[in-house]
MARDO-566768 format. One line per 8 residues: number of its first residue (from 1); their letters; for each residue x, y, z of C-alpha. Coordinates in pm, 1 decimal, decimal comma, always signed. Layout:
NUM	a	X/Y/Z | ...
//
This chain:
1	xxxxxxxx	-3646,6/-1530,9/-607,3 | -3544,1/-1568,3/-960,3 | -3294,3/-1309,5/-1077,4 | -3343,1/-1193,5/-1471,6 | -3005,5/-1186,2/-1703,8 | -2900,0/-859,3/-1830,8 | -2519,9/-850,6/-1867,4 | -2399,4/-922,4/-2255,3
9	xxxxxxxx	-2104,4/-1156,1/-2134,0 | -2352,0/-1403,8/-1966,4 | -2564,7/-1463,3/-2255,1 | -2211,9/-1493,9/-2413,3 | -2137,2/-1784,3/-2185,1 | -2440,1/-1972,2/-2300,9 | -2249,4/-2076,5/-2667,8 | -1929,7/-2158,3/-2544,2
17	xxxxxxxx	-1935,8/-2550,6/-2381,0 | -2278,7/-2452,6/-2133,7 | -2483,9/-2758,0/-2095,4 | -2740,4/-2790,7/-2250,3 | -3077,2/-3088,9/-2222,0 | -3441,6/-3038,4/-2403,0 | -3758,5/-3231,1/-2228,3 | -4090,5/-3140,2/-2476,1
25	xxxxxxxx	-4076,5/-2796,6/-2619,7 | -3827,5/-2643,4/-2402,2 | -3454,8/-2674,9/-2407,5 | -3220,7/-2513,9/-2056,5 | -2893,7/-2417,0/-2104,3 | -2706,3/-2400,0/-1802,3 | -2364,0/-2154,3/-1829,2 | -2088,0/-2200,5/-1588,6
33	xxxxxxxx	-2179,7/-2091,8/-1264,6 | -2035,8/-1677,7/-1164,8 | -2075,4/-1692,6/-817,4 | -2417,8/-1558,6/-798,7 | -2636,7/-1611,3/-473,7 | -2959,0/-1709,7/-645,4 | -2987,3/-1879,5/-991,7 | -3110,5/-1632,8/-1282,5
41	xxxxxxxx	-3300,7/-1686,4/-1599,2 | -3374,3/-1570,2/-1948,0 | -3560,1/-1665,8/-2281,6 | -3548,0/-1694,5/-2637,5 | -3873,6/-1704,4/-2768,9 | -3891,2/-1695,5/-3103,0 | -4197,0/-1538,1/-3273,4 | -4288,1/-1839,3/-3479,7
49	xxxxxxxx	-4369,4/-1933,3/-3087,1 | -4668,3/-1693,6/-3194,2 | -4771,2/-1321,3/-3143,4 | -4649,3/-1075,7/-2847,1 | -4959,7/-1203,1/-2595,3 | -4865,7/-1572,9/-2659,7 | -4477,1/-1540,5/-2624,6 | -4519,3/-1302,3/-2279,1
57	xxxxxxxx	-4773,8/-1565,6/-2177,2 | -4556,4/-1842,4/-2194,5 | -4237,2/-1658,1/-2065,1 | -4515,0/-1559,9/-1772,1 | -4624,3/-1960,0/-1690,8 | -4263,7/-2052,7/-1704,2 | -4121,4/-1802,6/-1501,2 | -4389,2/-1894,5/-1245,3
65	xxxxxxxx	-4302,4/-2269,3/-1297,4 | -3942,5/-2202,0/-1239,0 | -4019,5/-1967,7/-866,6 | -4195,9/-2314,8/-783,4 | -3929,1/-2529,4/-875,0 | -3669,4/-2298,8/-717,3 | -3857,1/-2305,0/-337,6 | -3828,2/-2666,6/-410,2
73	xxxxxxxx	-3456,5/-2675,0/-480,3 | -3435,4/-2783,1/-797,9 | -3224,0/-2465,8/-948,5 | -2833,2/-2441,7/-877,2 | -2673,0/-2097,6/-843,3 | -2629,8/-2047,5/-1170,4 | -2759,7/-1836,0/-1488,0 | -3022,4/-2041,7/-1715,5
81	xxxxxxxx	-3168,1/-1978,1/-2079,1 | -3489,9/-2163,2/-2119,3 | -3541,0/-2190,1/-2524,4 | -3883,8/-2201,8/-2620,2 | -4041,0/-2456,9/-2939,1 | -4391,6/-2387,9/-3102,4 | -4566,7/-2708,3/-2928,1 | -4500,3/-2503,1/-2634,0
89	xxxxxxxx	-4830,0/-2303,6/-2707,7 | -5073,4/-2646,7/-2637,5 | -4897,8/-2702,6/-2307,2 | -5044,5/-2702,2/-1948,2 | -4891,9/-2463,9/-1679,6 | -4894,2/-2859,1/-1549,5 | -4689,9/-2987,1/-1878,1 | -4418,0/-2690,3/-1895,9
97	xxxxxxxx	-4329,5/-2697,6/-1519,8 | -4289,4/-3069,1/-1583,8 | -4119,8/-3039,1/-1883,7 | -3864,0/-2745,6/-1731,0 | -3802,2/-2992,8/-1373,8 | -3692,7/-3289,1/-1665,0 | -3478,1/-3048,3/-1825,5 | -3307,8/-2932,5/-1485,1
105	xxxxxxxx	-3299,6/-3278,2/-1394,0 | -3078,5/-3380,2/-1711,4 | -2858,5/-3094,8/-1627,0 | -2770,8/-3223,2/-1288,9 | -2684,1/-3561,2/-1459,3 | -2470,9/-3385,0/-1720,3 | -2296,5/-3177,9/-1502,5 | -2187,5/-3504,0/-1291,8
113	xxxxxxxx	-2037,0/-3679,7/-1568,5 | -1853,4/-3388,7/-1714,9 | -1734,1/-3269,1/-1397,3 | -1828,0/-2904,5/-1428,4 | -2086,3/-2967,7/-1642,0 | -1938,7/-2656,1/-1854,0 | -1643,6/-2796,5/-2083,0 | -1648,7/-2822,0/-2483,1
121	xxxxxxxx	-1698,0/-3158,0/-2472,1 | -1988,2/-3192,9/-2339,2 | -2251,3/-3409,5/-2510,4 | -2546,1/-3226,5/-2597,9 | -2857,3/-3467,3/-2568,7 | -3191,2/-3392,8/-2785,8 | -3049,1/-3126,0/-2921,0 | -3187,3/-3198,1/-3276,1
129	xx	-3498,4/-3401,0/-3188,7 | -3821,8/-3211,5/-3202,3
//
C-alpha cells in the first residue's frame, strides 16, 4: 500500500536538491528518503489539467498505476510528488502507468550517479521540455 503525504516539511523537501525526471506528461520528484516503511505519494494537478472530475480522475488512474507498480517493486521507501501536464488528459491508464514506471526508472539512474540521489547538484533532466 501506498501511503498519502500530509506533513508540511515533506512537501518542503521536494524543492530543496530532490530528484527530479519527467517521461510524457508527468514529472516524479523523489525527496530524500525519512525512514518510512512503504513509499508515499502526492500530486500537483494544476487546474489547467481541466475541471474537478478530470483532475480526481487522473490522480485516481495514477494512484492505481502506482499500487501496480509498487507490488512490482518499482517504488523505493521514499515520499514521491507526481506533477501532472495537460496532455495527461488523452492518456491511456496503459500510457500513464508507462509513463510513471519511465519516470521511476530515471530516478533510480539519478540517484546512482549522485550518490543519494538528493544533493543540490543534481542534474535535473526534461525539466523544461514539454
Amino acid at each position: 500500500m501506498i501511503d498519502r503525504i500530509h506533513e508540511r516539511a515533506v512537501f518542503r523537501e521536494f524543492g530543496r536538491g530532490a530528484v527530479r525526471s519527467r517521461s510524457g506528461p508527468l514529472t516524479v520528484v523523489r525527496a530524500s528518503p525519512t525512514g518510512r516503511a512503504r513509499p508515499a505519494l502526492a500530486f500537483a494537478i494544476s487546474r489547467k489539467v481541466g475541471n474537478a472530475v478530470v483532475r480526481n480522475r487522473l490522480r485516481r488512474q495514477i494512484r492505481h498505476a502506482a499500487v501496480q507498480l509498487e507490488q512490482a517493486n518499482v517504488f523505493e521507501s521514499a515520499p514521491y510528488l507526481v506533477i501532472v501536464h495537460p496532455p495527461a488528459v488523452g492518456c491511456s491508464m496503459k500510457e500513464l502507468r508507462g509513463n510513471l514506471q519511465e519516470a521511476l526508472s530515471k530516478q533510480v539512474v539519478l540517484s546512482k550517479q549522485t550518490g543519494t540521489g538528493t544533493s543540490d547538484s543534481s542534474p535535473e533532466p526534461d525539466r523544461f521540455e514539454r
